[in-house]
N, C-alpha and C positions, 0 to 999 in steps of 0.2 A: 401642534404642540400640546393640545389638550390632550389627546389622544394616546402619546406619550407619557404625561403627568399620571393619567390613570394606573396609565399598565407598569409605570413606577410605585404608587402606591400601593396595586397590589401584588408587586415581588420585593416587597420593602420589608419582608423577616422570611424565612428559613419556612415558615409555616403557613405560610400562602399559595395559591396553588393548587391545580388540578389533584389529587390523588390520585396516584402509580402507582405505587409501589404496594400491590395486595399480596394474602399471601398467594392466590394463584399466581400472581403472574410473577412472581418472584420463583415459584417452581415450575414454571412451564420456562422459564428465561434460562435458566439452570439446566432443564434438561434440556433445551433446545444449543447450549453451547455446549455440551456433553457428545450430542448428536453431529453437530456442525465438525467440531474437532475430528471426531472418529470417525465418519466419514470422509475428512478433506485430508486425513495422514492414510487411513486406508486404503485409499485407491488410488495413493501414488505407489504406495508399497505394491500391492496386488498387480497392476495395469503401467506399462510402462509408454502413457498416452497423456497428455497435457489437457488438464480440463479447467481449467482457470475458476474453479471454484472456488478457493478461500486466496488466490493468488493477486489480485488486483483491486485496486479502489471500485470499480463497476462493482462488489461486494455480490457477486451471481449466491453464493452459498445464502447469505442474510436474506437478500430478496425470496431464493424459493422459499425457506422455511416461514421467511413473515409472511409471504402469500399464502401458503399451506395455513396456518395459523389464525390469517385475516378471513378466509372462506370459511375455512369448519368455525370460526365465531361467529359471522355473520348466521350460519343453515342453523345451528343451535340456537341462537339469538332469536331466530323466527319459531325455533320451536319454544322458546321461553326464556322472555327477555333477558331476566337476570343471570342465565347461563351465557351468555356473550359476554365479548372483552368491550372495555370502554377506550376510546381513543386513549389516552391516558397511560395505559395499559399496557396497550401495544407497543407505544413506543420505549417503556421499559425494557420490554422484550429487545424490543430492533438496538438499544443502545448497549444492553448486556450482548449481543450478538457481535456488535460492532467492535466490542475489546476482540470478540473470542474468534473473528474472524482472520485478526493479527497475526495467530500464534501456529495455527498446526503448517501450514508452509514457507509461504515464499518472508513473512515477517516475521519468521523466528523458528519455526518446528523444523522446518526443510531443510536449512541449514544446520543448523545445529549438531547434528549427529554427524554427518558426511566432512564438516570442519575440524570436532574436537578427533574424530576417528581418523580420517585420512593418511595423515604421517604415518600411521602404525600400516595402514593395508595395503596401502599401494604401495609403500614404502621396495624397492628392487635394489640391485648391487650397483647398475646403473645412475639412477638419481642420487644413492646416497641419502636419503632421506633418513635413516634409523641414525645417522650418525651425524648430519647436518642440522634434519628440523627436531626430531623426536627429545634429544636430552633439553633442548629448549622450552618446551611447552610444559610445564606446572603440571606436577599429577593430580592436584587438586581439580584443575580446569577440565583435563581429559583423561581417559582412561587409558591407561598403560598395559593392558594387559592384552597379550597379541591374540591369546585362542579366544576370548571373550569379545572382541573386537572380530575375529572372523567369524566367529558363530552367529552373529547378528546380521553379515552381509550373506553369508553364503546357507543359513539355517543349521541349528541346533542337533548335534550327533542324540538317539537314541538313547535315552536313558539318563539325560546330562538335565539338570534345572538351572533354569536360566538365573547370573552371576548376577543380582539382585543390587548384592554389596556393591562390586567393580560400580555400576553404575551412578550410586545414592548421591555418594559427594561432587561430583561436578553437577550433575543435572540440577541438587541441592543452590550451587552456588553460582551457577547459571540461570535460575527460574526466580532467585531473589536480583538477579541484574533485572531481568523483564519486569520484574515489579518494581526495581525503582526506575528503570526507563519509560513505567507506566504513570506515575507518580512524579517524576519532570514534566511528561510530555501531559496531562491534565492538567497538572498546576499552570503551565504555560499558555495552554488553551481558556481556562478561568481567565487569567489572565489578560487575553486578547479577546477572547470572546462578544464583550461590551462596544470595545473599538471596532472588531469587524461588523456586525449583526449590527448595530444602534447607528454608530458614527460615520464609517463606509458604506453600510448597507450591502456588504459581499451580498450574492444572491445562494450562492452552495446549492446549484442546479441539481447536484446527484438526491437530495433530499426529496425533490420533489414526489418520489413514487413512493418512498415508506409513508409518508404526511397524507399521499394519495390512500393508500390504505388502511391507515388508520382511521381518516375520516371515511373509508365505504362502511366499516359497522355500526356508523350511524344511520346506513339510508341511504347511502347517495353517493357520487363520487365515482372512481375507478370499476367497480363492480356491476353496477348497472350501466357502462358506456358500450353500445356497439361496436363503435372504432376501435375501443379497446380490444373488444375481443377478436375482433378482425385481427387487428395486429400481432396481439398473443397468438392465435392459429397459424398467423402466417410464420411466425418466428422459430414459433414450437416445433411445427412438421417440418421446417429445412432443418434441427437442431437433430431433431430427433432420427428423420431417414436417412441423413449422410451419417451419422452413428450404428445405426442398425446392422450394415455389414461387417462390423467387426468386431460385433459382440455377440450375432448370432451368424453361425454357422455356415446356415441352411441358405442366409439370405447374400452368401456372401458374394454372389455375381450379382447382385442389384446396382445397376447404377446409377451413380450418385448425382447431388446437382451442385456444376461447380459454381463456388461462390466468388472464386476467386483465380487469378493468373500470373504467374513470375513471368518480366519479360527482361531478355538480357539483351544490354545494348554494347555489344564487345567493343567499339571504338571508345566510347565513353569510361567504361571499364567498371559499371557497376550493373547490377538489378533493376527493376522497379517493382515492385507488387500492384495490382490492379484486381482489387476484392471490393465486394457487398457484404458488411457483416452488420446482420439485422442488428444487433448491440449497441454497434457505434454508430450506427445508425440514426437510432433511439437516441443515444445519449447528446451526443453533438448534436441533434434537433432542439436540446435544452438551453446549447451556449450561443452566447450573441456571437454574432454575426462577424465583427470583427475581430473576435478569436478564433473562431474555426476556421476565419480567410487567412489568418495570420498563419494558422499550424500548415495547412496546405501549401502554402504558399513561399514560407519560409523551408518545406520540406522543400522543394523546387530547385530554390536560391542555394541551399546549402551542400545539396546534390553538385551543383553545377559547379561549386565553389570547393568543395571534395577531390572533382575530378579537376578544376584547375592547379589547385596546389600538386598533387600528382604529378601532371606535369612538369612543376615547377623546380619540385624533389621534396615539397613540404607534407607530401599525405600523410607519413608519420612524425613527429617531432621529437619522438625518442621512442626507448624501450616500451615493448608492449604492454596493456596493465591488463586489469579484469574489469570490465563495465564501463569500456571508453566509451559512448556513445559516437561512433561516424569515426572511430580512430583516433588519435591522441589529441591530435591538432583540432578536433571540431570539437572533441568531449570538452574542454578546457574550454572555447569560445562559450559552449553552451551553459558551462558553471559558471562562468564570471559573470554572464548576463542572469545567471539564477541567484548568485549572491548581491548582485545589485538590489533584484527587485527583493531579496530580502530584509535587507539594510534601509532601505527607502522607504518599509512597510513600517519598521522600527521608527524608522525616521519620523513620519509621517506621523506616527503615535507618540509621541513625544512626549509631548505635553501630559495627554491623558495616562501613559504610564507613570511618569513621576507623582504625578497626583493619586492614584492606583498603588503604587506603593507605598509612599509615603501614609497614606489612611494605613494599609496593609500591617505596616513597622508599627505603627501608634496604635496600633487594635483594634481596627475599624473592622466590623464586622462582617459587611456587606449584604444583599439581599440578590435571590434570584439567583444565584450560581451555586455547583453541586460542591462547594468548597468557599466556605470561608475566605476574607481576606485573610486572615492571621491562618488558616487552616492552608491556606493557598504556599504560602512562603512555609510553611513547616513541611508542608508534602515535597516541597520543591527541592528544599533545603536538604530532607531527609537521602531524596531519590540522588541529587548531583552530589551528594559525599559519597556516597555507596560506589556511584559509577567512578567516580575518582580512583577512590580507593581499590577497586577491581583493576582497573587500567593499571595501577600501577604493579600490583601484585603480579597481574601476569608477566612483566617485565618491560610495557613500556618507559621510557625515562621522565621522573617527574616536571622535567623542565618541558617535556613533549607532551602531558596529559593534559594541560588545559587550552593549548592548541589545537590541540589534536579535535577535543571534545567540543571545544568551541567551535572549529568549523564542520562538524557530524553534526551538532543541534542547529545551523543556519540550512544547511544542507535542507535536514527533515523541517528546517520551518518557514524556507521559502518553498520547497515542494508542499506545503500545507496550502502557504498561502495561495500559490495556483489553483488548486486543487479548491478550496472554497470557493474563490474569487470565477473560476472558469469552469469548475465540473466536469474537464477533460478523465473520464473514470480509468484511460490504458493510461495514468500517467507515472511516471518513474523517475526519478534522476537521472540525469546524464555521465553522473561519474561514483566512484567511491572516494569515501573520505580518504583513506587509507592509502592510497594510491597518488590520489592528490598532496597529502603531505610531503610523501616522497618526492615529488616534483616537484615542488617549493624547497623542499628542505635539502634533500639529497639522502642515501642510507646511512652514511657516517653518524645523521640527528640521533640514528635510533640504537645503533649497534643491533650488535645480533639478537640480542634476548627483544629487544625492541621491534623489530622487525616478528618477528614469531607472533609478538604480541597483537600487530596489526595483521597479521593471518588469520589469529582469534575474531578481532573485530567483524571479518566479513559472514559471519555468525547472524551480527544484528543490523548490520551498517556496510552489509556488501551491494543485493540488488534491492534498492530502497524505490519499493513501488507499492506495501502495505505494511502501514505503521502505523503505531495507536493514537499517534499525535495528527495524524489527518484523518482518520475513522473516529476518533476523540471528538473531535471538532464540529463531527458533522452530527457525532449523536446529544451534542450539547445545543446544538443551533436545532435539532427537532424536540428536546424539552421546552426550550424557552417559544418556540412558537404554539404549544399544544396546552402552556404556562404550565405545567408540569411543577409539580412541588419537588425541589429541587436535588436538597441535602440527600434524603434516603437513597437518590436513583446513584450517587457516588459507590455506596455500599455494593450495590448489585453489579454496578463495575466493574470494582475490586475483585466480588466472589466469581464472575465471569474469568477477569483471567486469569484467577488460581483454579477454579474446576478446568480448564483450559488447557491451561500446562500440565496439569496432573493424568487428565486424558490421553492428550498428546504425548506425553512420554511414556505411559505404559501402552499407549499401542504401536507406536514405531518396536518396541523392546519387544513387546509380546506379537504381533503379527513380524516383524522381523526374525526373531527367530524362530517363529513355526514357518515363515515361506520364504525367509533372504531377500535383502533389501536388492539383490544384483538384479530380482527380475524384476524390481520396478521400473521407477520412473527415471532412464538414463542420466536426465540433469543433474537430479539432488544426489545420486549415491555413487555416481563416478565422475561425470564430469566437472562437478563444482567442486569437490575436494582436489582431483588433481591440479585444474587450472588455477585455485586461490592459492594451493601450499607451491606449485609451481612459480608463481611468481614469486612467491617467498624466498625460494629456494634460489631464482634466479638474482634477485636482488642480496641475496647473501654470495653468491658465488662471484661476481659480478655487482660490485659495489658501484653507486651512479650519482654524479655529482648532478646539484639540483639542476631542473630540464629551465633552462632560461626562454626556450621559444614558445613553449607550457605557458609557461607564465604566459609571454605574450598575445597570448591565443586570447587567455584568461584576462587580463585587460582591455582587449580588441574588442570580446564579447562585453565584457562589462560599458564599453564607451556605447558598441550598439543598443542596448538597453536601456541606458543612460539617454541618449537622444531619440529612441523610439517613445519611451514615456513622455518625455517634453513635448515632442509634437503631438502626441496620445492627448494630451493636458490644453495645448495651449493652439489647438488648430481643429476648426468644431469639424466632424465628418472624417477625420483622418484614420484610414479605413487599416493602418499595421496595426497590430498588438506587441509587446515586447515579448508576452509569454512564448509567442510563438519561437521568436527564437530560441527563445531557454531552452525548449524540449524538440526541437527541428530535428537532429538525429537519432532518437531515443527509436529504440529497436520496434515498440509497441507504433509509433508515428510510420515507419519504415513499413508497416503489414496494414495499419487503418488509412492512409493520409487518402485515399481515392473515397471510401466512405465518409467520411470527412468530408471531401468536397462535396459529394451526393447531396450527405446532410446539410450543407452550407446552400450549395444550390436551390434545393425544395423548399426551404424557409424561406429563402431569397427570394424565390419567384412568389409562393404564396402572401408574404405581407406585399410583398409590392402590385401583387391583381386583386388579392381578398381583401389586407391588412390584417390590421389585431385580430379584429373578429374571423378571419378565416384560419391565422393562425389558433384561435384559442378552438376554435373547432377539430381541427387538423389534430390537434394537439393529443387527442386519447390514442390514435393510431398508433403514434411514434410511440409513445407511453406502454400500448401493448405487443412494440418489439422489443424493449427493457422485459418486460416481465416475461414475455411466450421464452427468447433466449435463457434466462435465467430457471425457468421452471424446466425447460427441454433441459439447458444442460445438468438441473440439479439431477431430475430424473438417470441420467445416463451416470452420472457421476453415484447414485444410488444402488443401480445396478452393479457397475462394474466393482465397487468394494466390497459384494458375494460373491464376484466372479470364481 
């Protein structure tokens, strides 16, 4: 309790506090999300190969560069003190990195282009889409212009300067949405921060390696561990040689070392994946013990319970959507039990929230967070009318936009809360919001124009597996542990994701049309625009009354959740988790859940013949499979954007 009282007192004004925010590292944080961006939109355009650099919670792009960053400060540091970064410091960097790692892909860049564009390109006589979806969609939102819209997929005729104009206004009014979807989902994270971090004690496992590096340029830590670099070697040279042949040439009969095997069980009627991937490795060596039994295990249960329904005639429970996780009938079990454990988390904060706002509304100042209480409800307040008022413009129906928007922000903030609470880094939602209304609601809620509008949405809020509001969270939980002076590192925030997005859209624009988006990365520039405007398209042609067995899926899951926590609660040793169901079918669980067990296995056996202390040994190794993975794939990911 004393202990407490202290480190209350000294985050008890705005102006206590480690110093961060210099001006080095306010410009090496800048150009380092400069660098990040245009690299992680680059070498999807360029390479049409999946490198999960700026794509995922694991944050592989953040890690290389702060690694990069934390060495050359430490070898300078020995050459003269003052020329190294201070703890402090770094983690500025890592939290400006953290907005800017949101934006050039799978949280906001990657889609973005392939969603407002698609109607116009793929558009055929067939689909009907120039005269179904296209007079629907706001030219303010997307661009309407057919050659300027092919010149960017297919590369720029001779002589032609790229249409500057066509561009300005949606990107203009698309990159002010990201900034107050940055601006909610902060304020919300202030917000909760106290309650997880102080009150719950979440542990935010994925933290552990930037925190690791920041404390090695004082001395000590991750840089001097042999384990460590064992593991980074070991991570690094599988990342890097199974890479090699398909970037160079020469090497291209090298074989490779499989890390992993698809085996098909034809009676059963599905797959299973059986891989080693040093990463997940690494990371699920961070989570206790009864999480990463639960993901495996739950993966198992719900496999088994996939191909029963099947059977039965329930494997699908209605029309197909985009991002069902396991199919309609499991994606819905696994949302319900995701929106439980969201509500419960609320719940559970009760108290401490109304008191939290109530100071907030009366002027309470606060101490220790990158925002104000009164600064908190202004950011919040600013960001949720902006996004209101967007939703409606494009043409959702007012009576649909606070629904709508209320269950997308539970969505991203029970996936947060996982994501803190467990550090499952491949983690993702099992459904979209957009998709799930429909299922509740049916298409009539939305009408046409409504419907169009939720095709827009899957923009921000289609594969929700990196977003500001869970990289948010984690870079506020590494100020408050480094005591970090709080207010200024907000600013650097901010200027992260506006350098951010300004990067990312002149280089999607500008390497699109010097080489066409068609030879990149298949996902983002053909197949997510046809499959989101498809379902669009299908739900307009083919109107569907709300899915009632959806539903029931979605309360089945919620009741198992519901009684997984109570027993989690109320029976000491009770070895499920409920997260595990939340995320059992998510496509990332589907490629790791064997690593998973690996990692569940080796910590399992290690506390139980070493204990702590062989764990906390053990511990640099797995540490330098996070970093080797992340530096191997930055490297290739570095290459392949001069390719």
């Amino acid at each position: 309790m004393g202990d407490r009282s202290v480190r209350e007192t000294q985050t008890s004004s705005s102006s206590a506090g480690v110093r961060g925010v210099t001006p080095r590292a306010l410009a090496i944080a800048l150009a380092l999300c400069v660098l990040l961006n245009f690299l992680g939109a680059r070498s999807y355009i360029m390479v049409n190969r999946y490198n999960g650099f700026t794509d995922h919670f694991n944050t592989i792009g953040v890690i290389f560069l702060l690694f990069a960053v934390t060495l050359a400060s430490a070898l300078l540091g020995r050459a003269r003190r003052r020329w190294g970064l201070g703890p402090g410091e770094l983690v500025v960097i890592y939290s400006a990195l953290m907005v800017a790692c949101t934006v050039p892909t799978m949280g906001f860049g990657g889609y973005i282009f392939g969603i407002t564009t698609g109607p116009i390109y793929f558009a055929t006589p067939e689909n009907r889409w120039s005269q179904l979806l296209v007079p629907l969609i706001p030219g303010w939102a997307a661009p309407h212009q057919a050659s300027a819209v092919r010149w960017v997929y297919e590369g720029m005729p001779a002589g032609v300067s790229i249409p500057w104009d066509v561009w300005l206004r949606p990107l203009l009014w698309w990159g002010l949405f990201a900034c107050a979807f940055f601006l909610v989902s902060i304020a919300l994270m202030v917000l909760m921060r106290p309650q997880w971090v102080e009150n719950e004690r979440l542990t935010y496992p994925l933290t552990t390696v930037p925190l690791g590096l920041a404390q090695s340029v004082q001395g000590a830590g991750l840089l001097r561990s042999a384990p460590m670099w064992a593991g980074f070697g070991l991570a690094c040279f599988l990342q890097l040689y199974n890479w090699l042949p398909s970037a160079v040439s020469a090497l291209s009969a090298l074989p490779g070392i499989p890390l992993g095997k698809t085996v098909t069980f034809p009676n059963l009627g599905f797959d299973m994946v059986f891989s080693v991937q040093p990463l997940v490795v690494g990371i699920t060596y961070l989570i206790n013990l009864d999480v990463s039994l639960s993901i495996w295990v739950f993966y198992l249960v719900t496999q088994f319970e996939h191909w029963s329904l099947g059977r039965i005639g329930l494997g699908d429970t209605g029309p197909g959507e985009p991002h069902a996780a396991g199919g309609s009938a499991l994606a819905s079990q696994q949302v319900g039990a995701l929106l439980v454990l969201a509500v419960a988390s609320l719940w559970m904060a009760r108290r401490f929230l109304r008191r939290r706002l109530t100071d907030a509304w009366n002027g309470g100042q606060g101490g220790g967070e990158v925002l104000s209480q009164r600064g908190m409800l202004i950011a919040g307040g600013i960001g949720l009318a902006y996004m209101i008022g967007f939703l409606a413009r494009t043409g959702m129906p007012l009576y649909m936009v606070l629904p709508y928007l209320t269950l997308a922000l539970l969505v991203f903030f029970g996936t947060t809360r996982i994501l803190a609470q467990t550090g499952v880094g491949r983690l993702r939602a099992p459904v979209s919001p957009g998709p799930m209304m429909v299922n509740l609601t049916g298409t009539d809620a939305f009408g046409a124009r409504g419907l169009a509008a939720l095709g827009l949405t899957f923009v921000w809020a289609g594969d929700i597996q990196l977003f500001v509001m869970g990289t948010g969270s984690h870079a506020l939980k590494t100020i408050d542990d480094v005591r970090l002076r709080p207010r200024p590192v907000f600013w650097v925030m901010a200027g992260a994701l506006v350098v951010s997005l300004l990067t990312t859209f002149i280089v999607y624009l500008k390497v699109g049309h010097d080489h066409g988006w068609l030879g990149g990365y298949v996902w983002y520039f053909q197949m997510s625009p046809r499959q989101h405007w498809g379902w669009v398209a299908d739900c307009l042609t083919n109107p569907r009354p709300p899915q009632w067995t959806s539903a029931g899926f979605m309360a089945l899951g919620g009741a198992g959740a519901g009684l997984l926590s109570l027993a989690h609660l109320r029976f000491v040793g009770w070895p499920l988790h409920p997260v595990g169901l939340a995320i059992s079918q998510i496509n990332t669980v589907y490629w790791d859940w064997s690593s998973i067990l690996l990692a569940w296995l080796s910590k399992g056996l290690i506390l139980r013949f070493w204990g702590f202390a062989g764990y906390r040994r053990s511990l640099p190794f797995f540490l330098g499979l996070i970093l080797g993975s992340c530096v191997g794939s930055g490297i290739t990911v570095l290459v392949d954007s001069f390719r």
